[in-house]
N, CA, C and O of each residue as an XYZ file, in Angstrom:
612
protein
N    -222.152   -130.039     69.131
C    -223.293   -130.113     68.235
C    -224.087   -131.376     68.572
O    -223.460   -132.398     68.852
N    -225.632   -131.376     68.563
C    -226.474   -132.442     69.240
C    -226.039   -133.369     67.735
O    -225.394   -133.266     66.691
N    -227.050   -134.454     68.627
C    -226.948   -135.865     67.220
C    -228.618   -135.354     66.125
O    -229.213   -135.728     65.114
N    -228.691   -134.573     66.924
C    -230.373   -133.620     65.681
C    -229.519   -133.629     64.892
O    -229.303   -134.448     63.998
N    -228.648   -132.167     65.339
C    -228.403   -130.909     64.235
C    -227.406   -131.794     63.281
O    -227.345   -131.619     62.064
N    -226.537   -132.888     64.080
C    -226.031   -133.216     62.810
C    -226.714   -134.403     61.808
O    -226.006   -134.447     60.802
N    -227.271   -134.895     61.755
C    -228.508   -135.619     60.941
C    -229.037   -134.454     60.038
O    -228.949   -134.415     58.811
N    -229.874   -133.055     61.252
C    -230.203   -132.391     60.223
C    -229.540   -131.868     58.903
O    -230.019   -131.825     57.770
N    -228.217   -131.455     59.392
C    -226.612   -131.279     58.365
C    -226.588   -131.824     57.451
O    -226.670   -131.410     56.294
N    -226.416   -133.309     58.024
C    -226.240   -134.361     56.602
C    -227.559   -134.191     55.438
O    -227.417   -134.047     54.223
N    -228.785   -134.250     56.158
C    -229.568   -134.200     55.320
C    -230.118   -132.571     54.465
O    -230.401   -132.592     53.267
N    -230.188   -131.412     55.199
C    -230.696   -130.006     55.285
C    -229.385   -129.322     54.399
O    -229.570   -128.332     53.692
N    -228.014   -129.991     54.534
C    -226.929   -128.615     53.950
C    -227.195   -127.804     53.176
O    -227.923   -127.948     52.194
N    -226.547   -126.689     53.577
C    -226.611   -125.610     52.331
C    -225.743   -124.606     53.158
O    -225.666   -124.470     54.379
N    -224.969   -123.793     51.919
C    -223.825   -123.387     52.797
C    -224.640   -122.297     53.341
O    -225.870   -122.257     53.313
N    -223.540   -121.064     54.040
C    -224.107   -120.018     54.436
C    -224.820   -119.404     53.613
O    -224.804   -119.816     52.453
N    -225.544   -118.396     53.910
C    -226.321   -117.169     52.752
C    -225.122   -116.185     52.477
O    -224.268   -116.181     53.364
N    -224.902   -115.324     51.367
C    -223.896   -114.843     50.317
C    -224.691   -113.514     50.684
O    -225.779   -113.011     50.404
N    -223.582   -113.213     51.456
C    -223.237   -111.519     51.913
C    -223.777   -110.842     50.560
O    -223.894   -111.457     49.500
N    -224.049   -109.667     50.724
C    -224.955   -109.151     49.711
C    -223.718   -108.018     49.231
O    -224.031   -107.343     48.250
N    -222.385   -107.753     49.812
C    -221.209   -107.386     49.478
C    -220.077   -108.543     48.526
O    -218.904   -108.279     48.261
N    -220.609   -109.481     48.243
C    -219.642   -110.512     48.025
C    -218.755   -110.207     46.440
O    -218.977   -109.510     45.451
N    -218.032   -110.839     46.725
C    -216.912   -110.521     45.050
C    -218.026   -111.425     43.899
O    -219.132   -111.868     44.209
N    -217.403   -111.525     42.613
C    -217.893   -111.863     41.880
C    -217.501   -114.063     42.080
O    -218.200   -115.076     42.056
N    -215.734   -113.693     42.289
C    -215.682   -114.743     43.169
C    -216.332   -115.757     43.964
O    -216.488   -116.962     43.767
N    -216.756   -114.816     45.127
C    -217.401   -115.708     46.215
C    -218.580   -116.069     45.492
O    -218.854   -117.264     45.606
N    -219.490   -115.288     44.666
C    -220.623   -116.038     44.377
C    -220.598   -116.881     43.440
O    -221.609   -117.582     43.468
N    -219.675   -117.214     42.354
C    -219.191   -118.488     42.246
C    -218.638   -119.248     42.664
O    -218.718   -120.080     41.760
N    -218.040   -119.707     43.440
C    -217.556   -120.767     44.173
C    -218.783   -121.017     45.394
O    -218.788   -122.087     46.004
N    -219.648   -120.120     45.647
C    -220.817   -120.590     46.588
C    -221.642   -121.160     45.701
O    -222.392   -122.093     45.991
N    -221.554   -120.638     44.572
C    -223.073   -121.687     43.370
C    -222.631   -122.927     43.257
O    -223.362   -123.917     43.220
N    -221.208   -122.932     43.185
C    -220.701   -124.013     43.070
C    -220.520   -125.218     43.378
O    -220.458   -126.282     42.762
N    -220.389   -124.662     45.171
C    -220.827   -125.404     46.449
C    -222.198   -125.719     46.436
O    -222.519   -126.830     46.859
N    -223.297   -124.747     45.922
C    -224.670   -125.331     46.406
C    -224.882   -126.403     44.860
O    -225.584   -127.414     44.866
N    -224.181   -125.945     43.739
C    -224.743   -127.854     43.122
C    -223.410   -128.706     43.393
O    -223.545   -129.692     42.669
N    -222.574   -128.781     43.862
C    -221.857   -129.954     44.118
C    -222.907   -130.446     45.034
O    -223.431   -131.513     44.713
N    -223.408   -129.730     46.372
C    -224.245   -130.068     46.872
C    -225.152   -131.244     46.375
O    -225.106   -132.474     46.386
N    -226.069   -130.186     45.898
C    -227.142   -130.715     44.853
C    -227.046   -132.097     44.393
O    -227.579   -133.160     44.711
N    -226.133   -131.692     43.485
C    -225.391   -133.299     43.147
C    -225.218   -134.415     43.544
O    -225.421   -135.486     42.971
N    -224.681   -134.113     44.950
C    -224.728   -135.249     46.120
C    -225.985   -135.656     46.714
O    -226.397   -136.803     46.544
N    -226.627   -134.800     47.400
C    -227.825   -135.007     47.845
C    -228.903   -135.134     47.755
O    -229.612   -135.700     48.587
N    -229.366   -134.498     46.444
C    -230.561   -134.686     45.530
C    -230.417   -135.899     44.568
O    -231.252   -136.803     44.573
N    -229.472   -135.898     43.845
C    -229.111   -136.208     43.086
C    -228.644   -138.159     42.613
O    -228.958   -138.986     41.758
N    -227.562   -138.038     44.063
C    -227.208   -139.043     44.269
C    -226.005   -139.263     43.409
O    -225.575   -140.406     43.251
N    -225.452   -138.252     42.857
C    -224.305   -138.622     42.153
C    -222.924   -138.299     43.194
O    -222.809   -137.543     44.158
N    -221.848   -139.337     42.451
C    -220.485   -139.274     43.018
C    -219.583   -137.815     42.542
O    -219.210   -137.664     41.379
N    -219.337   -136.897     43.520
C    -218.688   -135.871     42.214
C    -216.589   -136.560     42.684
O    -216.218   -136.870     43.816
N    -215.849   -136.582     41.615
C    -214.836   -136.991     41.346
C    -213.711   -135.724     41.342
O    -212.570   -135.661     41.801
N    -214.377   -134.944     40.764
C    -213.207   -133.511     40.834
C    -214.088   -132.428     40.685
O    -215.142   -132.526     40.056
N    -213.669   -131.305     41.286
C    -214.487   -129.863     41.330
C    -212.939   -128.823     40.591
O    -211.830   -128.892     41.120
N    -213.100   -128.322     39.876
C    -212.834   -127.491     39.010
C    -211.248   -127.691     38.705
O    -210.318   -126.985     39.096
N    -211.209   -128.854     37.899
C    -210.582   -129.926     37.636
C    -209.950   -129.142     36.240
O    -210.687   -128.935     35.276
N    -208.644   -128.768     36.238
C    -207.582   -128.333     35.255
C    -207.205   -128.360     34.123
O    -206.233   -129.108     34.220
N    -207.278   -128.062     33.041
C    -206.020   -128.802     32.323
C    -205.792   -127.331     30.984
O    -206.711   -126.894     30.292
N    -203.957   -126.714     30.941
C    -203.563   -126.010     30.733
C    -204.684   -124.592     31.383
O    -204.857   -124.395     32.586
N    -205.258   -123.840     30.385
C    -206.173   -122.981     30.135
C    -207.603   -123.479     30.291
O    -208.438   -122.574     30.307
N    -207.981   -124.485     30.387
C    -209.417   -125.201     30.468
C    -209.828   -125.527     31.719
O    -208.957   -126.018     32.437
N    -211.146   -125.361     32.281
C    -211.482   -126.302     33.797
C    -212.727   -126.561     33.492
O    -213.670   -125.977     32.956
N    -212.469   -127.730     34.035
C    -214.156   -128.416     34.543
C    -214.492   -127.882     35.282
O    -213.679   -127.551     36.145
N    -215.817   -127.487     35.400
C    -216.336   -126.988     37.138
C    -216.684   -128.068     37.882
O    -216.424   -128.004     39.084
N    -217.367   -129.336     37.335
C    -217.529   -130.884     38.287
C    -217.278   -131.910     37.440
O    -217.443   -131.892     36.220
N    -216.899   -132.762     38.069
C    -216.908   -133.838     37.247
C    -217.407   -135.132     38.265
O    -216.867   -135.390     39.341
N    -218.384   -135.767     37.764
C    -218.983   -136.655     38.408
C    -219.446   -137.885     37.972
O    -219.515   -137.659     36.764
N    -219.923   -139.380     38.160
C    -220.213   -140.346     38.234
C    -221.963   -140.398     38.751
O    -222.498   -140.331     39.858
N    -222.550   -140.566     37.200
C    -224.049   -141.016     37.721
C    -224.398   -142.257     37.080
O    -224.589   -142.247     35.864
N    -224.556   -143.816     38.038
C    -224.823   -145.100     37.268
C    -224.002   -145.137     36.090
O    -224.258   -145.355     34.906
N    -222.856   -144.845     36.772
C    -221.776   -145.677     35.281
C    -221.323   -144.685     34.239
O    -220.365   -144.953     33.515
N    -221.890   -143.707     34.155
C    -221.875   -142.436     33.114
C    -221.009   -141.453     34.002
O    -221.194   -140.990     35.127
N    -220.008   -141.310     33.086
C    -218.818   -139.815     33.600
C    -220.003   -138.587     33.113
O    -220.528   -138.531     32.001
N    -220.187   -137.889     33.972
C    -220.877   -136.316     33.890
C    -220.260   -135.278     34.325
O    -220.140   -134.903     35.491
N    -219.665   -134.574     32.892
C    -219.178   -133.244     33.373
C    -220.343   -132.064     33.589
O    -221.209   -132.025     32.714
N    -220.421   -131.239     34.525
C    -221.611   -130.815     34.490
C    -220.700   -128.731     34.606
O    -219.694   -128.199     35.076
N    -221.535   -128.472     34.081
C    -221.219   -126.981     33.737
C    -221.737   -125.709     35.188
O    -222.889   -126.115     35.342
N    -221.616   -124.769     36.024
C    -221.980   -123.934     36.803
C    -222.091   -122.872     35.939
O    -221.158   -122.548     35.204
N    -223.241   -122.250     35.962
C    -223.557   -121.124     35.809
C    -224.031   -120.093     36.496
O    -224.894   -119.406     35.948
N    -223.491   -119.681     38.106
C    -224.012   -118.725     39.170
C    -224.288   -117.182     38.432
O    -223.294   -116.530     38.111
N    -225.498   -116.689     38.206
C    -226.090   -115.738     38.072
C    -227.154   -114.806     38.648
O    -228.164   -115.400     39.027
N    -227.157   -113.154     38.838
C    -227.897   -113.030     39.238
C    -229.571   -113.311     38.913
O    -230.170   -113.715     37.917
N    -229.922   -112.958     40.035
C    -231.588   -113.981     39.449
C    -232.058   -112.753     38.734
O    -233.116   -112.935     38.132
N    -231.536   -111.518     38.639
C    -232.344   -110.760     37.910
C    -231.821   -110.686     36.403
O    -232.324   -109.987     35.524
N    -230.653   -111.588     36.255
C    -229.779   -111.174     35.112
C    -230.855   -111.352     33.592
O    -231.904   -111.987     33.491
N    -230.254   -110.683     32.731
C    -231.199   -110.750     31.215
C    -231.004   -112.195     30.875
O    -232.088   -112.765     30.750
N    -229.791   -113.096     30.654
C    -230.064   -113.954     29.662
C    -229.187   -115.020     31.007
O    -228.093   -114.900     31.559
N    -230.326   -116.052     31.135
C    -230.083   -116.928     32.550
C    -228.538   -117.586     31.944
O    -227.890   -117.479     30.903
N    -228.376   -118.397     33.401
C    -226.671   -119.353     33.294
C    -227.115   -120.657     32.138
O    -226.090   -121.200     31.726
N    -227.987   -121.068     31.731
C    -228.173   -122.008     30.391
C    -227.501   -121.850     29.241
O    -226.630   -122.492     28.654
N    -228.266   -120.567     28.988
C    -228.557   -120.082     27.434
C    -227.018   -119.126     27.745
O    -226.471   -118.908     26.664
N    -226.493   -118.730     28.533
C    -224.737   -118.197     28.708
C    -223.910   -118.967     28.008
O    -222.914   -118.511     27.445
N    -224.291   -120.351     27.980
C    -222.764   -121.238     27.437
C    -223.016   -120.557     26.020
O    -224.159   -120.588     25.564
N    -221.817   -119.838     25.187
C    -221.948   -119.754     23.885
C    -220.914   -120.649     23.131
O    -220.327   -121.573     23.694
N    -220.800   -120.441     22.316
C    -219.941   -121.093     21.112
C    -218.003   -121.819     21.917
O    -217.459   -122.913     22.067
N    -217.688   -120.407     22.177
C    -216.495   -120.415     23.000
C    -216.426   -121.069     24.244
O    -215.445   -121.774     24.480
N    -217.319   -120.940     25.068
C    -217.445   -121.710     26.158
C    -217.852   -123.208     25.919
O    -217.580   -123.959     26.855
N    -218.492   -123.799     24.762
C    -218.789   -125.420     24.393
C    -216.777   -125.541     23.708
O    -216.411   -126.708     23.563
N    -216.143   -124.901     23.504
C    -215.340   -124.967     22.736
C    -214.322   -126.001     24.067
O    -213.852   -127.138     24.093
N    -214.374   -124.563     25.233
C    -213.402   -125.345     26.468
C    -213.954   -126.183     26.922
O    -213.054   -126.989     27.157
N    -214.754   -126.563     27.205
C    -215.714   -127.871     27.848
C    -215.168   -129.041     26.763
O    -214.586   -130.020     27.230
N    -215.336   -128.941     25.518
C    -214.856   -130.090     25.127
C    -213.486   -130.215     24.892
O    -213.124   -131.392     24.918
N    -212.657   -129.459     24.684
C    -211.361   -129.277     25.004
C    -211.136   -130.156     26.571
O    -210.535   -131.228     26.635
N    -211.617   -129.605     27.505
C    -211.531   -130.267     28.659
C    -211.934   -131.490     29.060
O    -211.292   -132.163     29.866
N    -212.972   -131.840     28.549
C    -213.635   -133.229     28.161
C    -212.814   -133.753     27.933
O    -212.393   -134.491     28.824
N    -212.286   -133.727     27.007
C    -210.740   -134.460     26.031
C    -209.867   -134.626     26.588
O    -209.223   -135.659     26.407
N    -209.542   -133.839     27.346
C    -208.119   -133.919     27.960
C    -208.306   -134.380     29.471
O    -207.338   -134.762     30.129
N    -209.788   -134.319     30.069
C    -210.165   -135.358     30.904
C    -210.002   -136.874     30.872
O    -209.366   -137.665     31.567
N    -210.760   -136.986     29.872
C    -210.827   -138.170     29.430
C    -209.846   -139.327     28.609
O    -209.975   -140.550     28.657
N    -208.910   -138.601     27.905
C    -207.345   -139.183     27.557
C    -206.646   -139.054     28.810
O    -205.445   -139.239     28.607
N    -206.934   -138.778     30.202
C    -205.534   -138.913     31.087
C    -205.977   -140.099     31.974
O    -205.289   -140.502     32.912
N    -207.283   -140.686     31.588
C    -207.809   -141.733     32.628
C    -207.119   -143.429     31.652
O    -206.953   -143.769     30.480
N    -207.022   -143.727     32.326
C    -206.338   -145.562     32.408
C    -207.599   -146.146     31.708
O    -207.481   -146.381     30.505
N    -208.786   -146.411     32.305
C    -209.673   -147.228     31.683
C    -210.879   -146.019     31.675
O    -211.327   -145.520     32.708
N    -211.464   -145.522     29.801
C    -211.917   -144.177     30.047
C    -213.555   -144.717     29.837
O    -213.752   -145.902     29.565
N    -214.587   -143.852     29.972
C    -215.773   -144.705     29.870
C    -216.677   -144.859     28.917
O    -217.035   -143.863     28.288
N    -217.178   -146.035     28.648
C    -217.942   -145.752     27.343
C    -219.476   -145.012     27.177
O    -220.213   -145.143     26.200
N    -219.713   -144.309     28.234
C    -220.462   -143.073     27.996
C    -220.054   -141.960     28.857
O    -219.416   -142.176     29.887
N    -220.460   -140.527     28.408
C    -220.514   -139.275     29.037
C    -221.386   -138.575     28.566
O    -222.008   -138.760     27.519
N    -221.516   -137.416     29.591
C    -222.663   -136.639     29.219
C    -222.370   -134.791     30.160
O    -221.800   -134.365     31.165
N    -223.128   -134.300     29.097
C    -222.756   -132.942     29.804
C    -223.888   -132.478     30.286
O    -224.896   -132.424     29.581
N    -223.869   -132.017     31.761
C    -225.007   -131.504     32.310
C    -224.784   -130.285     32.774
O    -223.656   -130.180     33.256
N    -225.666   -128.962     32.829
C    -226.136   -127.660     33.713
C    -226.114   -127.846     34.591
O    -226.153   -129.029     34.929
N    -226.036   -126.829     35.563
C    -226.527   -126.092     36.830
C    -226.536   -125.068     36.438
O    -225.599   -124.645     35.761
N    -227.850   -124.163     36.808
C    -228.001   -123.051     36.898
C    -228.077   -122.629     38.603
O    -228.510   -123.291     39.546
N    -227.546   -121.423     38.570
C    -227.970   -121.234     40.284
C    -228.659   -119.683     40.310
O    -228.032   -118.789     39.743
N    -229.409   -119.499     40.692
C    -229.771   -117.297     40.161
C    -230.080   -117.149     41.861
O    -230.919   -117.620     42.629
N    -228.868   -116.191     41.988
C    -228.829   -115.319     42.946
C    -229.701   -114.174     43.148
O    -229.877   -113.293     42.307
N    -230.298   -114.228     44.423
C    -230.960   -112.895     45.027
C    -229.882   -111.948     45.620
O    -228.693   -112.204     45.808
N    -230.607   -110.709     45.894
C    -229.880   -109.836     46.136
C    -229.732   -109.894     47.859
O    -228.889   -109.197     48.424
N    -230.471   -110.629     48.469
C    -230.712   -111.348     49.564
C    -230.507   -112.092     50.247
O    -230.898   -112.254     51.403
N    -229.591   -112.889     49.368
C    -227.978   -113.983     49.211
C    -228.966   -115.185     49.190
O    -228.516   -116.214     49.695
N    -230.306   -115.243     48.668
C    -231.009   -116.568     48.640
C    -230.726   -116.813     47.282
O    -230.625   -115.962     46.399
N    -230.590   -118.194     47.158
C    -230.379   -119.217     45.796
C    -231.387   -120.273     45.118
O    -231.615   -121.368     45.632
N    -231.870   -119.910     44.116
C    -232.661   -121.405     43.737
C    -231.385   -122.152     42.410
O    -230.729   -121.540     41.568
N    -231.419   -123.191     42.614
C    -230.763   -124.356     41.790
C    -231.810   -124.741     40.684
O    -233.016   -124.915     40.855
N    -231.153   -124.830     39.606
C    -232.172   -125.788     38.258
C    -231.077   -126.846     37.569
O    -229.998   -126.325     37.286
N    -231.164   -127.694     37.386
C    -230.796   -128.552     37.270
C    -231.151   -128.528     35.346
O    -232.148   -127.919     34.957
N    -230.318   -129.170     34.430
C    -230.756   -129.037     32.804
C    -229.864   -130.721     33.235
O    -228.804   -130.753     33.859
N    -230.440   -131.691     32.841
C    -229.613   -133.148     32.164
C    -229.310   -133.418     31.024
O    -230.226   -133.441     30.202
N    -228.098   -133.677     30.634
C    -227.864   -134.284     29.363
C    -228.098   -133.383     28.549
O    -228.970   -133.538     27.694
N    -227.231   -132.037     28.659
C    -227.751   -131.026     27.508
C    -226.720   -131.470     26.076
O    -225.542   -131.825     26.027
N    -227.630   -131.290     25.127
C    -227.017   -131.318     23.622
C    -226.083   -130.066     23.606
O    -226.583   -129.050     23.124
N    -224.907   -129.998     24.023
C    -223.627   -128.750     23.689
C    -223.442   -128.805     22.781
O    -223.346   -127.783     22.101
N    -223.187   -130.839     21.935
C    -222.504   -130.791     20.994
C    -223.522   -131.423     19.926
O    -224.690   -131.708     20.188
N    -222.935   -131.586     18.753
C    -223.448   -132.263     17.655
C    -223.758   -133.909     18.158
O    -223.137   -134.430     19.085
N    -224.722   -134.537     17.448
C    -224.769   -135.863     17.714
C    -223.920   -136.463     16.944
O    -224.242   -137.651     16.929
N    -222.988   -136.282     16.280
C    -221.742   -136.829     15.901
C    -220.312   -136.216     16.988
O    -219.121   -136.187     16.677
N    -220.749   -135.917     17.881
C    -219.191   -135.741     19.171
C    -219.052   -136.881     18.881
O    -219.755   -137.772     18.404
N    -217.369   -136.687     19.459
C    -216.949   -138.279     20.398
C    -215.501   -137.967     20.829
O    -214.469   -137.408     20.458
N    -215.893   -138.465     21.545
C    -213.927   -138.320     23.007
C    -213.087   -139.001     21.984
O    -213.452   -139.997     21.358
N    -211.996   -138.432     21.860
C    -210.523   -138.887     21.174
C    -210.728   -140.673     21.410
O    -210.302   -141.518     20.622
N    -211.452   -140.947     22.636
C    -211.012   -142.090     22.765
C    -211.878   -143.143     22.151
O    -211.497   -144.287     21.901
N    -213.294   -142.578     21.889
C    -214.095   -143.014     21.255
C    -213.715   -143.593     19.414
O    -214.270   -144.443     18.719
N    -212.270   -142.454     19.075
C    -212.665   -142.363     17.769
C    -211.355   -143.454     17.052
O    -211.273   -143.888     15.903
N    -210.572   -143.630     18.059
C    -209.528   -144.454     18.494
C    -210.139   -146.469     18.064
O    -209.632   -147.389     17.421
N    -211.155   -146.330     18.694
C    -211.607   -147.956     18.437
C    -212.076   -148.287     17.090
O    -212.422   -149.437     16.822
């Protein structure tokens, strides 16, 4: 590979285009890939863990922007779907996110005194092309949240 193409790499990535046969699978874990991407390269954030565990719960990213832990949510959908990957998180799904939040955030040594939950949307063509939207700092929760560890001091 020339010293172009890989410059272009570092800067241009994006994974392959998404077979227009793909599982439901592959096109999540490719949305996934294109905002971890995102994340990194647009973005400028550190991501720390990609679909990060705990019992029944996962993070899909977890990342570092200027000092702020950001768990950020994937929502890979088709681009023609009725109700986009945003407006998808319902009741149950803010339920595991902060469940996971929690149990993120109680297993760290020194935990941080801010976080924030951010979107990705990704809407798939049938064409395997992707556009990314980015939502910051979405309100999931009440402005009275706070991490176990918060409530501790």
């Amino acid at each position: 590979m020339s010293i172009f193409n890989k410059v272009r790499e570092l800067f241009y990535w994006r994974p392959k285009k998404l077979s227009s046969n793909s599982t439901r699978t592959e096109r999540g874990q490719y949305g996934e890939d294109l905002a971890a991407a995102y994340l990194k390269r647009t973005l400028g954030f550190r991501v720390i863990a990609r679909n990060w565990r705990y019992k029944r719960d996962e993070l899909d990213i977890v990342c570092v922007d200027a000092g702020v832990l950001v768990f950020v949510e994937v929502r890979a959908r088709a681009a023609d779907a009725l109700v986009g990957g945003y407006h998808s998180i319902n009741a149950h799904k803010k339920q595991v996110l902060q469940r996971g939040a929690r149990a993120y955030i109680n297993q760290l040594q020194n935990p941080p005194k801010h976080v924030r939950f951010d979107v990705i949307e990704v809407s798939l063509s049938d064409d395997g092309e992707a556009d990314v939207r980015y939502y910051g700092n979405v309100p999931l929760f009440s402005k009275h949240y706070t991490t176990s560890h918060e409530s501790r001091n």
